[in-house]
N, CA, C and O atoms as a GROMACS GRO file, in nm:
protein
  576
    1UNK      N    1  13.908 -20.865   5.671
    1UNK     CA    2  13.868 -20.797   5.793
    1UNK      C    3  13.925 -20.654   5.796
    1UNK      O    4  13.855 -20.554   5.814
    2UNK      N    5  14.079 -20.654   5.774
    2UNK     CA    6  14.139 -20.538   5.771
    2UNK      C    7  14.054 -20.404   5.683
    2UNK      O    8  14.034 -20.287   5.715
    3UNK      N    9  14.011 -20.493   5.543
    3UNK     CA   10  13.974 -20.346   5.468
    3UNK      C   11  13.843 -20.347   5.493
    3UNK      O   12  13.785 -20.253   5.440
    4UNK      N   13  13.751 -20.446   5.579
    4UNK     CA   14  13.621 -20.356   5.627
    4UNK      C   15  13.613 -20.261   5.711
    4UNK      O   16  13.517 -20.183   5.715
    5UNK      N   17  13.750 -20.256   5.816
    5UNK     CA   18  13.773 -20.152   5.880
    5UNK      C   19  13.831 -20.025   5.814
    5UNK      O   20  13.779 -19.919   5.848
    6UNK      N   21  13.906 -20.022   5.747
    6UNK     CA   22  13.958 -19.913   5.648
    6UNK      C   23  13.810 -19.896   5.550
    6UNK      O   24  13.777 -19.801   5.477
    7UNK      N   25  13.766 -19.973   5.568
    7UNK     CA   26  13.648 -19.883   5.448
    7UNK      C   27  13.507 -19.833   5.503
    7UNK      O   28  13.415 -19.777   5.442
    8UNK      N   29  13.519 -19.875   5.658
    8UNK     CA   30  13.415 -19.829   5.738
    8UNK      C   31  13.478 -19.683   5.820
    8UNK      O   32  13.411 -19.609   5.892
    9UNK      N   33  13.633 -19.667   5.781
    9UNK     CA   34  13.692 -19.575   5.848
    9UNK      C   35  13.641 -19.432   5.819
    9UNK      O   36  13.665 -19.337   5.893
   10UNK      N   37  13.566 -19.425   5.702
   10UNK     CA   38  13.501 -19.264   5.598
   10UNK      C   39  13.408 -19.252   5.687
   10UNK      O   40  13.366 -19.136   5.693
   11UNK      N   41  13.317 -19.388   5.819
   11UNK     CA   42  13.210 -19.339   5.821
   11UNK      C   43  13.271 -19.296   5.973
   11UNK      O   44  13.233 -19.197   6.037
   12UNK      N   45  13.344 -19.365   6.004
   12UNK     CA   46  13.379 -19.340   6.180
   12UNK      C   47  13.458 -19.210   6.201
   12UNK      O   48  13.442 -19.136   6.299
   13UNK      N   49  13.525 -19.193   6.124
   13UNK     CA   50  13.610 -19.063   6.138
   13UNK      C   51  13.546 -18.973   6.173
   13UNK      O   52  13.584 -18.916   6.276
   14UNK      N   53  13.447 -18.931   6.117
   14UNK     CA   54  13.340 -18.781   6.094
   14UNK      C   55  13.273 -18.785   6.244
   14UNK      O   56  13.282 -18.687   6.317
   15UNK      N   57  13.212 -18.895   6.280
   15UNK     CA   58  13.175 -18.924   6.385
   15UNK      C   59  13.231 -18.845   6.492
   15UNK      O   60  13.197 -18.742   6.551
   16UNK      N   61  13.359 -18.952   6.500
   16UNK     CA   62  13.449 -18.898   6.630
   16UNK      C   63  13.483 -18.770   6.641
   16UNK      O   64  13.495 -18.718   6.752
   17UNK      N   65  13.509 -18.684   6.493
   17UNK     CA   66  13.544 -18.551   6.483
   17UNK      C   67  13.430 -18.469   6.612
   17UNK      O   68  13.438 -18.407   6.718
   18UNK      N   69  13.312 -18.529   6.502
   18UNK     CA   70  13.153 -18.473   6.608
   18UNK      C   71  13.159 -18.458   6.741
   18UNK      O   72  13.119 -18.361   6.806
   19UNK      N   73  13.228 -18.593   6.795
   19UNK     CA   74  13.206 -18.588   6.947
   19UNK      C   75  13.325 -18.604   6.996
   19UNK      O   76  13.330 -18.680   7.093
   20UNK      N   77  13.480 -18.530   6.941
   20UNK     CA   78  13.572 -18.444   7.007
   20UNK      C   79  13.540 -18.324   7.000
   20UNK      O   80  13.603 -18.246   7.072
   21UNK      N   81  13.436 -18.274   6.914
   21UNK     CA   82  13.442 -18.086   6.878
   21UNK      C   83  13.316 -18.098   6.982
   21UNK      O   84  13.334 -18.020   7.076
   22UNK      N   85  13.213 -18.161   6.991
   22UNK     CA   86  13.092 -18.139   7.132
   22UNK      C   87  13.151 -18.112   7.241
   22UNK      O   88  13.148 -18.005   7.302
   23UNK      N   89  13.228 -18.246   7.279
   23UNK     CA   90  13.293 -18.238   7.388
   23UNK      C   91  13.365 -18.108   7.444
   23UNK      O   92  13.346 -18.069   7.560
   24UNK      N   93  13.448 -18.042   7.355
   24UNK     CA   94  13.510 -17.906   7.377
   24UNK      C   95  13.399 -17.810   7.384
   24UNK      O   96  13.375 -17.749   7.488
   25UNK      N   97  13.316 -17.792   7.255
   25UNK     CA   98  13.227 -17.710   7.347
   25UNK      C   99  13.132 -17.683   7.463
   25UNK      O  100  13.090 -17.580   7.516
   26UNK      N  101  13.109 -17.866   7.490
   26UNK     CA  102  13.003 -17.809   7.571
   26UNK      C  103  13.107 -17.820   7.748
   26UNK      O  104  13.050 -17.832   7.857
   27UNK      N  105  13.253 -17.813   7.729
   27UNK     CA  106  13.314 -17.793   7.868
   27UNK      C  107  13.356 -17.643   7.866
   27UNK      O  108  13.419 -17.588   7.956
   28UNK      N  109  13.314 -17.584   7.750
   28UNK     CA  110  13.361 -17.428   7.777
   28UNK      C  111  13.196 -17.373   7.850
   28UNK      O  112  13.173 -17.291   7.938
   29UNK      N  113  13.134 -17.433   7.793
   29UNK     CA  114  12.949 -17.385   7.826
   29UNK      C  115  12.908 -17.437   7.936
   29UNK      O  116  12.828 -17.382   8.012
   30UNK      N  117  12.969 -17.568   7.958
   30UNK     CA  118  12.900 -17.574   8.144
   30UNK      C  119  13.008 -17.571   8.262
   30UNK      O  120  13.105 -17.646   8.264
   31UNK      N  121  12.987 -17.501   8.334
   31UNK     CA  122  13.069 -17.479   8.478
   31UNK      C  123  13.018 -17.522   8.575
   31UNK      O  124  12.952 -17.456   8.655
   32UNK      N  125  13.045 -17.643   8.582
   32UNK     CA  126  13.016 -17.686   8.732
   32UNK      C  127  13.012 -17.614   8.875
   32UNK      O  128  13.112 -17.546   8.900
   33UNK      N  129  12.915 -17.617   8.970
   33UNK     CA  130  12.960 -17.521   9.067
   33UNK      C  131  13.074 -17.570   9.161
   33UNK      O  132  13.069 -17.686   9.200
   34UNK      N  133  13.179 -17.486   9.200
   34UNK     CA  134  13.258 -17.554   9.294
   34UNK      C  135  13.224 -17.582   9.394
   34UNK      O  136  13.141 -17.516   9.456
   35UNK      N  137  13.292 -17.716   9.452
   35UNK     CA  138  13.242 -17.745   9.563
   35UNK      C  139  13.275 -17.665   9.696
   35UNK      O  140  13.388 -17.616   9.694
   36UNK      N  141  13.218 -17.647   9.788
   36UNK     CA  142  13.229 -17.601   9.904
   36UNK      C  143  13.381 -17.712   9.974
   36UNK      O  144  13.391 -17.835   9.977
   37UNK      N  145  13.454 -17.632  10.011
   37UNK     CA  146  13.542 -17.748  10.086
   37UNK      C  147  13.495 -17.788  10.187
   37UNK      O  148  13.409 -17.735  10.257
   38UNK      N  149  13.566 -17.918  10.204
   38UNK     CA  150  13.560 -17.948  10.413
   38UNK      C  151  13.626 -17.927  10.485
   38UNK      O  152  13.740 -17.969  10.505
   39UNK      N  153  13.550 -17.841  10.550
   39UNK     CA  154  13.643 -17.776  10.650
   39UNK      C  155  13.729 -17.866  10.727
   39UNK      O  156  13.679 -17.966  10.778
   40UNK      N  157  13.881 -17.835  10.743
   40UNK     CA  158  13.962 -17.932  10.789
   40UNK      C  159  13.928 -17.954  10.944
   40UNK      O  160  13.924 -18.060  11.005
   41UNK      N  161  13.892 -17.760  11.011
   41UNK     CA  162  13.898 -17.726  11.132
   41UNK      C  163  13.801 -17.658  11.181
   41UNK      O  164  13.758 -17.580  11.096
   42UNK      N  165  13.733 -17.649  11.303
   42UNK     CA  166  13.638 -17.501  11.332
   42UNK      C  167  13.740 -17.440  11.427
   42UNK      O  168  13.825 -17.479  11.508
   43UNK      N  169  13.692 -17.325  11.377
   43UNK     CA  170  13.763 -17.183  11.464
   43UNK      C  171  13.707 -17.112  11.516
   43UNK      O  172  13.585 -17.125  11.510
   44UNK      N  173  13.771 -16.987  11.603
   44UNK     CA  174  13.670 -16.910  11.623
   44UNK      C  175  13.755 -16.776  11.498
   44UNK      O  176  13.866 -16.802  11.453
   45UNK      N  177  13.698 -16.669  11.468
   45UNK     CA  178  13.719 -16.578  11.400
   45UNK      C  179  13.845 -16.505  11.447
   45UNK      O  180  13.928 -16.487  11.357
   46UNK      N  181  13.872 -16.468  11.548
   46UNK     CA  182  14.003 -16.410  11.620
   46UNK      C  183  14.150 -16.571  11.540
   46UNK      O  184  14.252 -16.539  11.479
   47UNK      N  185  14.119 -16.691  11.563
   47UNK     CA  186  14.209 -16.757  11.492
   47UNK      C  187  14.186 -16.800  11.351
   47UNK      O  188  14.207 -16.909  11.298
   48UNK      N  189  14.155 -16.732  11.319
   48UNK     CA  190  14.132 -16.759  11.143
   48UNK      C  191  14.280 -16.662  11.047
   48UNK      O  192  14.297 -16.675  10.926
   49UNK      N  193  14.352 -16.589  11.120
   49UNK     CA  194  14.458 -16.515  11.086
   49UNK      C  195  14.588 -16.664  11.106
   49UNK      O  196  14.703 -16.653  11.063
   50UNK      N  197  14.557 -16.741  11.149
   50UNK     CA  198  14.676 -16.843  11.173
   50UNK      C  199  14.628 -16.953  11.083
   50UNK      O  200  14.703 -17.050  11.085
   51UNK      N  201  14.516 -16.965  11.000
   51UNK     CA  202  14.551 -17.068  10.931
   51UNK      C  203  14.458 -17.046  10.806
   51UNK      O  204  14.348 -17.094  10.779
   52UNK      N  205  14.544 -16.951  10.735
   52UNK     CA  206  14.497 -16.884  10.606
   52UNK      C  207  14.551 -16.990  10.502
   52UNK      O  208  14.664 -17.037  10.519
   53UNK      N  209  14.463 -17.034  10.382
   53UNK     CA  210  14.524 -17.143  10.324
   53UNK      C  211  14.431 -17.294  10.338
   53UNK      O  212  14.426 -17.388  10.259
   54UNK      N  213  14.366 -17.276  10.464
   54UNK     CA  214  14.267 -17.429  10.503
   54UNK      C  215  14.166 -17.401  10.482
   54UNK      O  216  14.127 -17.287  10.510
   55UNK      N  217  14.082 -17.495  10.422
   55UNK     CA  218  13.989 -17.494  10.461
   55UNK      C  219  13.931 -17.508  10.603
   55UNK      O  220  13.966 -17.605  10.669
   56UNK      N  221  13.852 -17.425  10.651
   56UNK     CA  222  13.776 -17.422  10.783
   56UNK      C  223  13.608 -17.367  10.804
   56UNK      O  224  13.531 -17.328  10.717
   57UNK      N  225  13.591 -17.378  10.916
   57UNK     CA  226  13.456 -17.337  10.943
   57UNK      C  227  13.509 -17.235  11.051
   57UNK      O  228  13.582 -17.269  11.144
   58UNK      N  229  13.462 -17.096  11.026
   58UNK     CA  230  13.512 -16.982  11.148
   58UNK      C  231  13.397 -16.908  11.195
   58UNK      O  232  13.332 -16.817  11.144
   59UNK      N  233  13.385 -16.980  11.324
   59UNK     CA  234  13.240 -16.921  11.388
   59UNK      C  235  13.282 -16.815  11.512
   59UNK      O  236  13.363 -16.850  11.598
   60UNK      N  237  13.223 -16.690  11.514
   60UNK     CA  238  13.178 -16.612  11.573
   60UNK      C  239  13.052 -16.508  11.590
   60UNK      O  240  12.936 -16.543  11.608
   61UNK      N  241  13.092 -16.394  11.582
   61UNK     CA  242  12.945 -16.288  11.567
   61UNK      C  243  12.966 -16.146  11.491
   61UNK      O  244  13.052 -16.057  11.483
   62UNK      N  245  12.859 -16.171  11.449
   62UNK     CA  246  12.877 -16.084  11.303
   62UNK      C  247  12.839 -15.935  11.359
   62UNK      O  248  12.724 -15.898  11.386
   63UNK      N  249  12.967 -15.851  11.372
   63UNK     CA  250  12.928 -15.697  11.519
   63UNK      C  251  12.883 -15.622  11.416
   63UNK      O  252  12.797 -15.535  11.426
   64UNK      N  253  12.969 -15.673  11.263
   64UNK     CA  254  12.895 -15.532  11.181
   64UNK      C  255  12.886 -15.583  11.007
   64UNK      O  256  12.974 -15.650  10.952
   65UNK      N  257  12.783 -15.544  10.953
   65UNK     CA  258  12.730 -15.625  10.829
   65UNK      C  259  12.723 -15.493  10.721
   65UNK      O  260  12.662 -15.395  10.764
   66UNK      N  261  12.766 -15.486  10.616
   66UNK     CA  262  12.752 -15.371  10.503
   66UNK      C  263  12.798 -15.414  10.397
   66UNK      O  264  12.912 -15.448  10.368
   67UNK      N  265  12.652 -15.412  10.309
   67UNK     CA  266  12.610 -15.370  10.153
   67UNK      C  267  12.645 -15.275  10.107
   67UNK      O  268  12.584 -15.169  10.120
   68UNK      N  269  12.778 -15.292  10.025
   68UNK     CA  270  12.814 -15.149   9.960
   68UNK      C  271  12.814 -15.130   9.846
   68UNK      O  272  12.926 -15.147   9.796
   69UNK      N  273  12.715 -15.091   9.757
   69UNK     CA  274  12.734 -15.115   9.614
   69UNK      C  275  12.798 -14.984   9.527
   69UNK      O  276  12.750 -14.963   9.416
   70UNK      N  277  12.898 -14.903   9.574
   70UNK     CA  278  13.009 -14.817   9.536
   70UNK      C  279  13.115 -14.909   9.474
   70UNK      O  280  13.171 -14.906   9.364
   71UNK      N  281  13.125 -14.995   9.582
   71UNK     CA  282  13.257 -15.100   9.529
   71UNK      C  283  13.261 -15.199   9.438
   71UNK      O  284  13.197 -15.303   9.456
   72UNK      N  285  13.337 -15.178   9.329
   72UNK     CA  286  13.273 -15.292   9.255
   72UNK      C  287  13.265 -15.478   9.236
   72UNK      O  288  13.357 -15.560   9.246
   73UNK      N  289  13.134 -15.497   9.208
   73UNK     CA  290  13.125 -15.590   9.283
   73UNK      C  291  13.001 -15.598   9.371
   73UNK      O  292  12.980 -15.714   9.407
   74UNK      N  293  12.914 -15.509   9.415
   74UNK     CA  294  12.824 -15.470   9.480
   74UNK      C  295  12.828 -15.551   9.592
   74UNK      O  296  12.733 -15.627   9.614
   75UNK      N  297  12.949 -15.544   9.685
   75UNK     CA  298  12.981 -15.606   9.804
   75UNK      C  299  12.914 -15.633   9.929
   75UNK      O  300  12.867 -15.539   9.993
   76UNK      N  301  12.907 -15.743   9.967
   76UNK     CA  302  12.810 -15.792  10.100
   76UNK      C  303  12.971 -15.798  10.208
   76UNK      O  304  13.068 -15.865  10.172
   77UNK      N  305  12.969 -15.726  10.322
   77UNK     CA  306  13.106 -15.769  10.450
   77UNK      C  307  13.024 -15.821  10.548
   77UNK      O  308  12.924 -15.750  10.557
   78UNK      N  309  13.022 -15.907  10.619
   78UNK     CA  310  12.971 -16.023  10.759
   78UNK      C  311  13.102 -15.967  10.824
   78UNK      O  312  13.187 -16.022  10.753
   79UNK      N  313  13.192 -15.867  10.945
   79UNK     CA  314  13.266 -15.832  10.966
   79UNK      C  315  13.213 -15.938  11.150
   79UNK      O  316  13.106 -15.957  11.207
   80UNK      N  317  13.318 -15.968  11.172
   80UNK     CA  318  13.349 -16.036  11.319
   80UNK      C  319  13.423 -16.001  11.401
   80UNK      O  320  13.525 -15.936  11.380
   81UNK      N  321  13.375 -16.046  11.530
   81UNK     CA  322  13.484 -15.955  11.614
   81UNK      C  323  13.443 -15.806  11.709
   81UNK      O  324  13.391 -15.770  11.814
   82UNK      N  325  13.513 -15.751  11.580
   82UNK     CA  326  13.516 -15.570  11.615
   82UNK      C  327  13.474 -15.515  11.434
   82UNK      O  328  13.501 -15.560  11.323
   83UNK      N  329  13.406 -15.411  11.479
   83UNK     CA  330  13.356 -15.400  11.351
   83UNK      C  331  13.508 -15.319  11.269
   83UNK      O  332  13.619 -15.299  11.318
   84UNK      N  333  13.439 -15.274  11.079
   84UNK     CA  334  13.554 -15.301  10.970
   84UNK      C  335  13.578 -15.113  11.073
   84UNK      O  336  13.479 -15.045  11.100
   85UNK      N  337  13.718 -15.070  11.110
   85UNK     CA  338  13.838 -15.137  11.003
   85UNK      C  339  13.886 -15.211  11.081
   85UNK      O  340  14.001 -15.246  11.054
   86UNK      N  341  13.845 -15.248  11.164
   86UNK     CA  342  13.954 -15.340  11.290
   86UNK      C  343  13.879 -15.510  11.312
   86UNK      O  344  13.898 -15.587  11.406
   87UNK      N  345  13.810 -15.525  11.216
   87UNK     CA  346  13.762 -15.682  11.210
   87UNK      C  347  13.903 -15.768  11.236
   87UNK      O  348  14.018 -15.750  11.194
   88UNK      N  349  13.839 -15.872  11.327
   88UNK     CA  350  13.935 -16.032  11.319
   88UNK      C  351  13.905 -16.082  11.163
   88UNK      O  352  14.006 -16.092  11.093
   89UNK      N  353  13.794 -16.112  11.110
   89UNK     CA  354  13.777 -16.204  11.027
   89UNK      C  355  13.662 -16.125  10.913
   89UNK      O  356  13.617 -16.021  10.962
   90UNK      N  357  13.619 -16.151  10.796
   90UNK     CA  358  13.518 -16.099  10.742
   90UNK      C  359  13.483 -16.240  10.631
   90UNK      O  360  13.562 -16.301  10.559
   91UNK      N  361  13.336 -16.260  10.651
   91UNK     CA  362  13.306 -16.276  10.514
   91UNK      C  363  13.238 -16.230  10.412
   91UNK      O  364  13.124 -16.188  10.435
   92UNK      N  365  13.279 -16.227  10.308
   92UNK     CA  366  13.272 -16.133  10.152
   92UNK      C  367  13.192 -16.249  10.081
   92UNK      O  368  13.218 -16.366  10.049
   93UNK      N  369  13.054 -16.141  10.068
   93UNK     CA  370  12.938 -16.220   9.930
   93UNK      C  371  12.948 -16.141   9.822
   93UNK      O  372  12.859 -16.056   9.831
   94UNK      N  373  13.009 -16.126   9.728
   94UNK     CA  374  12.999 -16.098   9.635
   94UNK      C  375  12.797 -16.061   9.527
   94UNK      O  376  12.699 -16.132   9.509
   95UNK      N  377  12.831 -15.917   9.488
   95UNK     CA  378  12.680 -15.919   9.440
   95UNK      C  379  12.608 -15.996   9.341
   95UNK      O  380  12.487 -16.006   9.320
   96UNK      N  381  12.696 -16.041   9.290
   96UNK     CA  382  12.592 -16.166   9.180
   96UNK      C  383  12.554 -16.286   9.253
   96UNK      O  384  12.479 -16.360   9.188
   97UNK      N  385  12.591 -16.337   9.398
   97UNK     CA  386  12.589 -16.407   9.478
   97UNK      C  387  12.464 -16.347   9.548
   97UNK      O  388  12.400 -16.452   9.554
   98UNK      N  389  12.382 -16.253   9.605
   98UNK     CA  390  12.290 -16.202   9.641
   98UNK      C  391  12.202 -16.260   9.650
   98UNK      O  392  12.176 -16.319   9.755
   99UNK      N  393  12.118 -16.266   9.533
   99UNK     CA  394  12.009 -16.322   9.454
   99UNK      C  395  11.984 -16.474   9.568
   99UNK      O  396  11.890 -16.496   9.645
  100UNK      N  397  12.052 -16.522   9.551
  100UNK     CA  398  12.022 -16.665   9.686
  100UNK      C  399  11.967 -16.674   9.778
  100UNK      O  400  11.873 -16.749   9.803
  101UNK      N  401  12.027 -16.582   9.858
  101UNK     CA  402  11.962 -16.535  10.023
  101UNK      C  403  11.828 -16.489   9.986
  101UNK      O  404  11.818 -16.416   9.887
  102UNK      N  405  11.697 -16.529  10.068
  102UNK     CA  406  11.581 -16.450  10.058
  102UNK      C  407  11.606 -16.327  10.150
  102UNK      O  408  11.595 -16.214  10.103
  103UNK      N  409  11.637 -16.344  10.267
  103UNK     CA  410  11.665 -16.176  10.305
  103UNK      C  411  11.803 -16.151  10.301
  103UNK      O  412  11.884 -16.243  10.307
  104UNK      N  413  11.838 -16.020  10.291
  104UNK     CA  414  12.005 -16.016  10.265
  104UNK      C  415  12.091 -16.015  10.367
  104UNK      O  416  12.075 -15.966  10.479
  105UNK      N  417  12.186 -16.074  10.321
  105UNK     CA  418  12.284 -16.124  10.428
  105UNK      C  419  12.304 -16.021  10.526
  105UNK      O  420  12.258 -16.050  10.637
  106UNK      N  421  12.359 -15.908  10.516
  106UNK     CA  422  12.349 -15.784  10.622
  106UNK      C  423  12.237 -15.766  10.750
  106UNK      O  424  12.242 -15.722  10.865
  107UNK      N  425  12.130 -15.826  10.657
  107UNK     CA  426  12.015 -15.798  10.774
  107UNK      C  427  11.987 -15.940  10.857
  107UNK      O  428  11.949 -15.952  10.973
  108UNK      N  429  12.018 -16.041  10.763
  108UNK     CA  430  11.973 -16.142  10.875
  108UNK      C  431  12.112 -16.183  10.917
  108UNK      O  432  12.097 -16.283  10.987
  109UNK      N  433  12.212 -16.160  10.910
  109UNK     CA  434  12.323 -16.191  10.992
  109UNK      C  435  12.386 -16.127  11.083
  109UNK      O  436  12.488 -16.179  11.127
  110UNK      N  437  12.340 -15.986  11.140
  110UNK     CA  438  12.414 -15.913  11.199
  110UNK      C  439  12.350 -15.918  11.331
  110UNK      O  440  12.230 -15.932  11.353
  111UNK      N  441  12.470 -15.900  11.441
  111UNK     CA  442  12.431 -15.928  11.529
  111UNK      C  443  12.433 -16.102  11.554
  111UNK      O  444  12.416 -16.134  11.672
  112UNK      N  445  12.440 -16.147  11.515
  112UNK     CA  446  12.367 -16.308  11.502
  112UNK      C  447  12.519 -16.365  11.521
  112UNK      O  448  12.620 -16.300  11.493
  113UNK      N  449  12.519 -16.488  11.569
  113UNK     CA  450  12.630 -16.611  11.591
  113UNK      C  451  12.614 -16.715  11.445
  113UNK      O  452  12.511 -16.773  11.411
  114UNK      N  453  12.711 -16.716  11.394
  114UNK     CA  454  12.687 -16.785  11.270
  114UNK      C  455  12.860 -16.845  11.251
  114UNK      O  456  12.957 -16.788  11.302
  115UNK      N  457  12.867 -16.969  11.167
  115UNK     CA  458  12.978 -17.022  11.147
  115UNK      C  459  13.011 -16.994  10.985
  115UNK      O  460  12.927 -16.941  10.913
  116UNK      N  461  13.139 -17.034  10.938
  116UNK     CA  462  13.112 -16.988  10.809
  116UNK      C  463  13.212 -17.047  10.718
  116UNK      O  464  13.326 -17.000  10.718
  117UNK      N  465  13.165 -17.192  10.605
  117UNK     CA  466  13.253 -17.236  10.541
  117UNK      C  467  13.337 -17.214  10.458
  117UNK      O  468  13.296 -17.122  10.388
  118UNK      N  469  13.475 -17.261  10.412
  118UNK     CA  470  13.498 -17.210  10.301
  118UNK      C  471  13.655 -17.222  10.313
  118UNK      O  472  13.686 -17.315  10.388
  119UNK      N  473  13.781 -17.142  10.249
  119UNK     CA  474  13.902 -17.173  10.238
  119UNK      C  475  13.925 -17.058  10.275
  119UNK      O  476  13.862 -16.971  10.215
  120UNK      N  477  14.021 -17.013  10.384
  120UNK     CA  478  14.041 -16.873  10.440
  120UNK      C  479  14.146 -16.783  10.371
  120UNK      O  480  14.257 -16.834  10.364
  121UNK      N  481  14.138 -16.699  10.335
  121UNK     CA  482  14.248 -16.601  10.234
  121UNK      C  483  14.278 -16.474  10.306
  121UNK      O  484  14.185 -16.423  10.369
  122UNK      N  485  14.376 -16.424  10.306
  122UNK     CA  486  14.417 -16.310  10.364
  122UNK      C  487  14.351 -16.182  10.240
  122UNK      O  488  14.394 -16.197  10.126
  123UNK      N  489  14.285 -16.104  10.256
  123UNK     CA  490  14.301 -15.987  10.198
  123UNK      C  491  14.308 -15.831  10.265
  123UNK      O  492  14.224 -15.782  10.341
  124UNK      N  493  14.437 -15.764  10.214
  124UNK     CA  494  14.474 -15.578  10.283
  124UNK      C  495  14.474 -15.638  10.483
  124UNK      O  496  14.430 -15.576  10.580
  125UNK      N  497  14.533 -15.760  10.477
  125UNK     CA  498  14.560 -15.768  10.634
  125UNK      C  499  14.454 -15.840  10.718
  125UNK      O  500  14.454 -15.862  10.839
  126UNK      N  501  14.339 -15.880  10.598
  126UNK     CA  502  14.246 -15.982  10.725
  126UNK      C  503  14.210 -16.071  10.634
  126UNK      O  504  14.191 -16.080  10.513
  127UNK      N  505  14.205 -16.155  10.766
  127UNK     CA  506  14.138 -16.344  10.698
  127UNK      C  507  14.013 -16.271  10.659
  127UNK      O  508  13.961 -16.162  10.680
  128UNK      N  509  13.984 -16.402  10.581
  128UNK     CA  510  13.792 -16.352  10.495
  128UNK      C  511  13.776 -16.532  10.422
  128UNK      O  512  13.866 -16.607  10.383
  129UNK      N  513  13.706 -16.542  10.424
  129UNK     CA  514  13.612 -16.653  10.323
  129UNK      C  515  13.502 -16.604  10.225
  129UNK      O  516  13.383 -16.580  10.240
  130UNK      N  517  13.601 -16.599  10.100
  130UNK     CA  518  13.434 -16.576  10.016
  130UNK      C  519  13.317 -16.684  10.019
  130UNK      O  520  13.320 -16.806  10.028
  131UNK      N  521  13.213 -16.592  10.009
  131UNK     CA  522  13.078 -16.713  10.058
  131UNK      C  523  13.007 -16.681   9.935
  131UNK      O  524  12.964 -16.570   9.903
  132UNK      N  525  12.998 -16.820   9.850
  132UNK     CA  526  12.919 -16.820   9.738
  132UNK      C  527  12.764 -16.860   9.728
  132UNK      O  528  12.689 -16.857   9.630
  133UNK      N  529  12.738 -16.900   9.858
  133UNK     CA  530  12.647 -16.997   9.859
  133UNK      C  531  12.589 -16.964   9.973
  133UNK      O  532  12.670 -16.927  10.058
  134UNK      N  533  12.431 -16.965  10.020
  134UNK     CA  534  12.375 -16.952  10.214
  134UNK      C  535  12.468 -17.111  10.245
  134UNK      O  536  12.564 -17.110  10.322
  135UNK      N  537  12.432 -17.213  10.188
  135UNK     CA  538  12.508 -17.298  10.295
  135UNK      C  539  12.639 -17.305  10.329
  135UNK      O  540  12.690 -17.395  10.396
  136UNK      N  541  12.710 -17.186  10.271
  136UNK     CA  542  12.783 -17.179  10.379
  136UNK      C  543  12.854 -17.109  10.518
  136UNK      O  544  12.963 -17.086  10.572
  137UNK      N  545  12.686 -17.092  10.537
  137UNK     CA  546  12.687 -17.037  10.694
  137UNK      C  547  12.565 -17.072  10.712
  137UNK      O  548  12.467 -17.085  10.640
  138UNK      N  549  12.590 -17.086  10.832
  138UNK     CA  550  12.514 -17.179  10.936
  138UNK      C  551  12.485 -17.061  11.074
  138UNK      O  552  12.574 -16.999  11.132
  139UNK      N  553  12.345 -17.055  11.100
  139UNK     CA  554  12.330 -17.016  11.268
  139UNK      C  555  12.342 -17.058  11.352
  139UNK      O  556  12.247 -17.127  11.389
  140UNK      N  557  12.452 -17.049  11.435
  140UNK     CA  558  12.479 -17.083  11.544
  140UNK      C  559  12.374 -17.152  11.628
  140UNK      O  560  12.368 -17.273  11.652
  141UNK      N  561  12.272 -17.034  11.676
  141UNK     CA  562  12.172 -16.986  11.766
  141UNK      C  563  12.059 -16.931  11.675
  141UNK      O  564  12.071 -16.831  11.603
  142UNK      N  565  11.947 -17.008  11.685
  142UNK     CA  566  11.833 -16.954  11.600
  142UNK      C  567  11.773 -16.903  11.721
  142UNK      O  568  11.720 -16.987  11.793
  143UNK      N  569  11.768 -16.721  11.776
  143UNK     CA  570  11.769 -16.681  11.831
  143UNK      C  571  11.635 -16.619  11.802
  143UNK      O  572  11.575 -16.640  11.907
  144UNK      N  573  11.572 -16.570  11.741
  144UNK     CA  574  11.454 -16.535  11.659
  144UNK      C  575  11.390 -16.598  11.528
  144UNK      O  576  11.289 -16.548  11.478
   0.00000   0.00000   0.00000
C-alpha cells in the first residue's frame, strides 16, 4: 500500500504545485469588492465628529456639492451642514468611483436630504465617509 502511494507521489506532487501556484495568482488578480459596513448608528451630520471610527449612516443636507478635478483624484465633496470650509460632515467620491452614478453626484445631491453609509474618518478636521458605491446613500425625500 505504502509504495503505491510513494509511487503515485511523481503524479500528485506536480498537481498540487499547480493548484498552490493558481491559487496565489488568481488572489493577487481578483479583489473582491469591500463590503459596505453596517452601520452601527444613524446620525445626523453635525454628530458624526463624535464617533469617528464607526460605522454609521449620517443623514443630513447636502448645502454644497463640488467636482473638482484639479485635485488629484478628480474629487466629488457632498459637503453638509454649512458649506466647505466650514462643513459638519462631507462625503468624498473619489473619480474612478464616478462612472456608477448615472447623473453626478454634485447635481443630483445638492440641495437634497440624503443619508450616507460607510465608516466615518476624520480628515484636515472633518468627519467624511468615503462613498464607493450609489448605495451608499440613500434619499431621504424623493422630492422631485
Amino acid at each position: 500500500m505504502m509504495d503505491s502511494i510513494r509511487g503515485n507521489l511523481k503524479y500528485i506532487f506536480p498537481v498540487l504545485i499547480i493548484i498552490v501556484v493558481t491559487g496565489l495568482v488568481l488572489s493577487r488578480v481578483y479583489q473582491p469588492k469591500k463590503a459596505i459596513p453596517v452601520p452601527e448608528i444613524q446620525i445626523s451630520a453635525a454628530e458624526a465628529v463624535n464617533h469617528v471610527g464607526t460605522p454609521a449612516k449620517v443623514c443630513g443636507t447636502v448645502v454644497s456639492a463640488d467636482f473638482i478635478r484639479e485635485i488629484d483624484g478628480n474629487l466629488t465633496f457632498l459637503n453638509f451642514g454649512q458649506p466647505h470650509p466650514n462643513q459638519l460632515f462631507t462625503a468624498v467620491i473619489w473619480g474612478e468611483e464616478r462612472s456608477k452614478w448615472k447623473t453626478p453626484p454634485e447635481q443630483k445631491y445638492k440641495n437634497r436630504q440624503i443619508c450616507v453609509t460607510g465608516s466615518i474618518e476624520m480628515h484636515e478636521g472633518t468627519p467624511q465617509i468615503v462613498v464607493g458605491r450609489p448605495e451608499q446613500i440613500v434619499l431621504e425625500r424623493k422630492d422631485d
